[in-house]
C-alpha positions in Angstrom: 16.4 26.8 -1.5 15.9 30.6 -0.8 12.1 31.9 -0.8 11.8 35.7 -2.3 14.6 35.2 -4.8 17.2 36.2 -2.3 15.4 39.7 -1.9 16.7 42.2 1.3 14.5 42.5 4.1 12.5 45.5 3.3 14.2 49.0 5.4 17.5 46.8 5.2 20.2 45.7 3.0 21.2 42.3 4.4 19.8 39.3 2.7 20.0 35.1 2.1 22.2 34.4 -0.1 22.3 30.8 -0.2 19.9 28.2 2.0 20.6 25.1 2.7 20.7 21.7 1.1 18.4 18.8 1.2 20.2 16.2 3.1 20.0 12.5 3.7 21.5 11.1 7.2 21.7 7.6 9.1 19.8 7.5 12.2 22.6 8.3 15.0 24.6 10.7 12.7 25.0 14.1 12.7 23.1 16.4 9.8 24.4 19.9 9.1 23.3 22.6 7.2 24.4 26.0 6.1 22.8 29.4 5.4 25.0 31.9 4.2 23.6 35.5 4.9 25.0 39.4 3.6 26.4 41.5 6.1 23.9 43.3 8.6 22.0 40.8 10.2 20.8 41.0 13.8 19.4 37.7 14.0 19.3 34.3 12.5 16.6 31.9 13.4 16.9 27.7 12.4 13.6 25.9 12.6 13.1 21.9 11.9 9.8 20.8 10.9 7.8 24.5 11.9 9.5 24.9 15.6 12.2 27.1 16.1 15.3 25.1 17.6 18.4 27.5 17.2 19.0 30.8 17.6 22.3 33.1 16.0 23.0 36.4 17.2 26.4 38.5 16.0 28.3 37.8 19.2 26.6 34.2 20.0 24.6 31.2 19.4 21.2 31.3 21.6 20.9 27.0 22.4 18.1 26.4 24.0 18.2 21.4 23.3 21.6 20.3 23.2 21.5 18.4 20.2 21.4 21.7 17.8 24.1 23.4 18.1 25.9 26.3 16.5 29.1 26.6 14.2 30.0 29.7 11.8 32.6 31.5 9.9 33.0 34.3 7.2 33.3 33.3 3.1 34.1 36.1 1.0 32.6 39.0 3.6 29.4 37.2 4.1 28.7 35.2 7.1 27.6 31.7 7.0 25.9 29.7 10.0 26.3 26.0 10.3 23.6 24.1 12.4 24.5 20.6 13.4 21.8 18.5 14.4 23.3 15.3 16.6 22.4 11.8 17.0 19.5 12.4 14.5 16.3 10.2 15.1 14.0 9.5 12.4 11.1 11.5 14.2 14.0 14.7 12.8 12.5 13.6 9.3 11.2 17.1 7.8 11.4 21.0 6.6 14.5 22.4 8.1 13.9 26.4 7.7 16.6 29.4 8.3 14.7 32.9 8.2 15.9 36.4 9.5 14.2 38.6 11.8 12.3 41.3 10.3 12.3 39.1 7.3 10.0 37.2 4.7 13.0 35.8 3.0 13.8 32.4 4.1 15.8 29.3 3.2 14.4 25.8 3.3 15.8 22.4 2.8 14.4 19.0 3.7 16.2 16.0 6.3 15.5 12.3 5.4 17.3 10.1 8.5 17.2 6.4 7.4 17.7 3.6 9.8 19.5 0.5 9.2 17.8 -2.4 11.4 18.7 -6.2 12.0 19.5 -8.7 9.2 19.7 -12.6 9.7 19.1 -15.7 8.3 17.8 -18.1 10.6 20.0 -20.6 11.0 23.8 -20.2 10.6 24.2 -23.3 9.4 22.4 -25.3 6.6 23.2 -28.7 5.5 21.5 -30.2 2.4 22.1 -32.9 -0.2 23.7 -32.6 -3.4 21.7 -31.5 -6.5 18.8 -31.1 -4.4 17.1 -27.9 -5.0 16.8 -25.7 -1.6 15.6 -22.1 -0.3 17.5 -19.8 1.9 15.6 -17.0 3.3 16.7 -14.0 4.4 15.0 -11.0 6.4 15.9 -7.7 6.8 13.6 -6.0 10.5 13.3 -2.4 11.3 14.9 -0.9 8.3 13.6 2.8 7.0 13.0 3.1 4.1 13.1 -1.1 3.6 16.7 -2.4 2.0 17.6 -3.9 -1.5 18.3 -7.1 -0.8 21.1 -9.6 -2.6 22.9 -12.5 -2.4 26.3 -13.2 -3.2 26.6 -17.6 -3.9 29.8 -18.6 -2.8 29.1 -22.3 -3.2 29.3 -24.6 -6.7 25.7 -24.7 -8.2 23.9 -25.7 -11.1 21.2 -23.4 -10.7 20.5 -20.3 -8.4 17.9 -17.5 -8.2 16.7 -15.3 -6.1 13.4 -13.0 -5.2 12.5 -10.4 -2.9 9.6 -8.6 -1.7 8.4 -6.5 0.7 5.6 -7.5 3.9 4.0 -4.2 5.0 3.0 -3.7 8.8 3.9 -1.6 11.3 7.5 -2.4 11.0 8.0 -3.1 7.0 10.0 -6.2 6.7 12.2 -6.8 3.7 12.3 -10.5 2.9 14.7 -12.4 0.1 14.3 -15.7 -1.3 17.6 -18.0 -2.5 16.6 -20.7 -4.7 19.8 -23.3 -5.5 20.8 -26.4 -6.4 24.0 -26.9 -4.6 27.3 -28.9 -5.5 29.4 -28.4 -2.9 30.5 -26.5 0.6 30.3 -23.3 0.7 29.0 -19.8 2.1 25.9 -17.7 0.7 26.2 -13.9 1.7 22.9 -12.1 2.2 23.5 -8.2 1.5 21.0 -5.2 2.3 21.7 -1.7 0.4 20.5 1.8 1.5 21.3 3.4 -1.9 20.7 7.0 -1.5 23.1 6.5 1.8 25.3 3.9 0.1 25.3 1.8 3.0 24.7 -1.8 3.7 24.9 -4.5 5.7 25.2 -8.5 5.2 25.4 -11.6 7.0 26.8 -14.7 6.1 25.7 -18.3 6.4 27.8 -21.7 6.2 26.4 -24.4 3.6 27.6 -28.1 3.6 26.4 -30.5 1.2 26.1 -34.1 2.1 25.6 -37.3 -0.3 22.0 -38.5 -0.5 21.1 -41.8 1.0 22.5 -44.5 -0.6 18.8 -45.9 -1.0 17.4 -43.3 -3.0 19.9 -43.6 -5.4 18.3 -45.4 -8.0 14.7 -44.8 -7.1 15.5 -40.9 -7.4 14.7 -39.5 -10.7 14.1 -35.9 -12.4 10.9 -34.1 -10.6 8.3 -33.2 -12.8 7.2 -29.4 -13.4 4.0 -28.1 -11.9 2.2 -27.8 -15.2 2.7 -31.6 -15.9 1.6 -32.5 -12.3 -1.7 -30.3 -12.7 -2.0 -31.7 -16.0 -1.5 -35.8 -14.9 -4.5 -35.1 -12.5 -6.9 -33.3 -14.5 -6.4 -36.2 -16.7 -7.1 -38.5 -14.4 -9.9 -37.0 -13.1 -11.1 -36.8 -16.9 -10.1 -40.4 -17.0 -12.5 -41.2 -13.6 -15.7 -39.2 -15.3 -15.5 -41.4 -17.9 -15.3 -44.7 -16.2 -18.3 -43.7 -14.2 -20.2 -42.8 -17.2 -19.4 -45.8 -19.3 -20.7 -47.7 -15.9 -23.9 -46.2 -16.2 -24.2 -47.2 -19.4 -23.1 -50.3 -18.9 -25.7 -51.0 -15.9 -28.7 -49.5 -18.2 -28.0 -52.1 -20.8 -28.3 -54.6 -18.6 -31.4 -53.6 -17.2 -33.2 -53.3 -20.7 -31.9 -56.8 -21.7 -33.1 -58.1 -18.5 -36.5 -56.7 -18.9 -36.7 -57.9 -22.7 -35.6 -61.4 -21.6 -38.4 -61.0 -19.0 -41.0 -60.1 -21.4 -40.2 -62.7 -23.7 -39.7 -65.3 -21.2 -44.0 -64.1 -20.3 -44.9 -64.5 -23.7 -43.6 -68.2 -24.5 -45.8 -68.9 -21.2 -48.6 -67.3 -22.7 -48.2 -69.2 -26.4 -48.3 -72.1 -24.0 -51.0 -71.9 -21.8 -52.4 -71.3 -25.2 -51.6 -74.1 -27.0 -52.8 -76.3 -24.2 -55.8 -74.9 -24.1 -55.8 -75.6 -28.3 -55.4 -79.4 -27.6 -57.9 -80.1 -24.9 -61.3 -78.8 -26.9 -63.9 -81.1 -27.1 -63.8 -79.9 -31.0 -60.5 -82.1 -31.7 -60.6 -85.1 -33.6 -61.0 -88.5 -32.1 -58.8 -90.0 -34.6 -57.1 -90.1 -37.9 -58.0 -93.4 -40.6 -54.4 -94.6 -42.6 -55.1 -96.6 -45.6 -52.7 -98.7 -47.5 -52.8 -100.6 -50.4 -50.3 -103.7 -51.5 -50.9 -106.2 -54.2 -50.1 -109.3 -52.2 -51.3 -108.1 -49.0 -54.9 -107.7 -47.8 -55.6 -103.8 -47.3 -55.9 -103.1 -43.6 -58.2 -100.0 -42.3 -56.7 -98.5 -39.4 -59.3 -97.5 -37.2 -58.8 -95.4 -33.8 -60.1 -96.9 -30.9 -63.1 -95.8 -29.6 -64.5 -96.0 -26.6 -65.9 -99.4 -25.4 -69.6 -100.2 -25.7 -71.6 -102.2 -23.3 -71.5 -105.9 -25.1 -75.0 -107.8 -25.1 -74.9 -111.5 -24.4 -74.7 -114.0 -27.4 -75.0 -117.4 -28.2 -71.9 -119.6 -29.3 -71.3 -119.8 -33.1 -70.8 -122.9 -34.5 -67.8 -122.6 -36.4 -68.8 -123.9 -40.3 -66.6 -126.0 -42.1 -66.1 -124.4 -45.6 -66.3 -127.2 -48.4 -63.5 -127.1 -50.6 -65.2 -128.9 -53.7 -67.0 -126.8 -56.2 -70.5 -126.0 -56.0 -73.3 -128.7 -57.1 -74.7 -127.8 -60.0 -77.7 -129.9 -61.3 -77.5 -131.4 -64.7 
């Protein structure tokens, strides 16, 4: 871009026709820019990032670091001066500025250098088991900006997918993700893009698939998803609560029929104590009298014993001799 709208220099009529152009390089490259200038000029000055680093004069380039140098030639009468900037580091990064002396008027453009670092997978050689699922990682070191990573599968699968991301530091790291399920040999292809360069790199890695173990066979069955494992064991743990609460319950039951047994089992021995107490009072009866009465049998009195009483000596009885005859009666 040109500052002052391509205006002359004031007391002069040479002027910047054209500045130069932003410009994105690879670290190690060579970055040029133009300035195109009118006829007249004593002096044209280059400057990257505010310090001047070339120097043009009409019968030769002033070069003061040997990594800008000078290159120029004529386009329709005007004169146009090439700086080349070589083996461009990414410290370059910045304004690049071409001014004339005695001059306001100035062109400026801006120099990205991008770097393209190291890019593995760590191991060159994977083997894993058929239609088992797997990851592949792959990183991407000391890349500016960091790279677009991809994969390119090269192996039967039933499923693959990918993700990438980005670790920040002091050296970014770019880092991809392959998620497969695998079928059969093969290679997987790791590719980083600088797209505003249109560059990339990739590596490659060899995949072998191998039979599982003839044991796991029949034992091996579909995995279940995360939300059905997280759901089994908040269930269970539901499942546990519940068993411990029902256990309380359980034991507290038990303790109330425990004490109510105990409290019952107190008052029988308290009705019995009681009752005993009932049947020893001097108040009780000594004895109950049973009568009966029968028509060919004498009527018996049933009399409880009592107690016996001191007997006082007697004399024998005679036993009389009933008569059996009728009573005399006198005539």
């Amino acid at each position: 871009s040109v500052k002052s709208g391509g205006l002359p220099a004031s007391g002069s009529s040479y002027q910047i026709i054209e500045g130069p152009r932003n410009l994105t390089v690879l670290a190690g490259s060579e970055a040029r820019f133009n300035c195109t200038v009118s006829p007249g000029w004593r002096l044209i000055m280059w400057a990257l990032k505010g310090t001047v680093v070339l120097s043009v004069t009409p019968r030769e380039p002033i070069i003061t670091n040997d990594r800008f140098t000078s290159a120029s030639y004529d386009e329709g009468g005007n004169f146009v001066s090439e700086m080349v900037i070589h083996d461009a580091q990414l410290g370059d990064s910045g304004p690049v500025r071409c001014s004339l002396q005695n001059s306001d008027v100035d062109g400026t453009a801006f120099l990205s250098v991008q770097a393209m670092g190291t890019l593995y997978i760590p191991s060159d050689s994977l083997v894993v088991v058929e239609d088992e699922p797997c990851n592949v990682t792959c990183q991407a070191l000391g890349w500016t900006p960091p790279p677009a990573l991809s994969w390119e599968v090269g192996v039967p699968v039933s499923h693959s997918s990918y993700s990438s991301f980005v670790e920040p530091g002091e050296l970014p790291r770019a880092v991809s993700v392959l998620a497969l399920t695998p079928q059969g040999n093969g290679t997987l292809t790791c590719v980083a893009d600088l797209k505003s360069l249109q560059a990339h790199k990739s590596v490659t890695v060899n995949l072998t698939v191998v039979q599982p173990p003839p044991d796991s066979l029949d034992t091996r069955g579909p995995s279940l998803p995360t939300w059905a494992i997280v759901l089994l064991a908040v269930s269970f743990s539901l499942l546990l609560i519940l068993i411990i609460v029902l256990i309380i319950i359980f034991c507290c039951c038990c303790v109330s029929k425990r004490e109510k047994k105990e409290s019952s089992y107190q008052n029988e021995i308290r009705n019995s104590a009681s009752m005993r107490t009932s049947h020893s009072s001097p108040e009780a009866k000594i004895g109950t009298e049973n009568y009966g009465y029968s028509s060919d049998e004498r009527s018996t009195t049933q009399i409880s014993p009592a107690p016996p009483e001191p007997r006082e000596p007697r004399e024998p009885s005679v036993p009389v001799q009933r008569s059996q005859n009728p009573p005399y009666q006198p005539p």
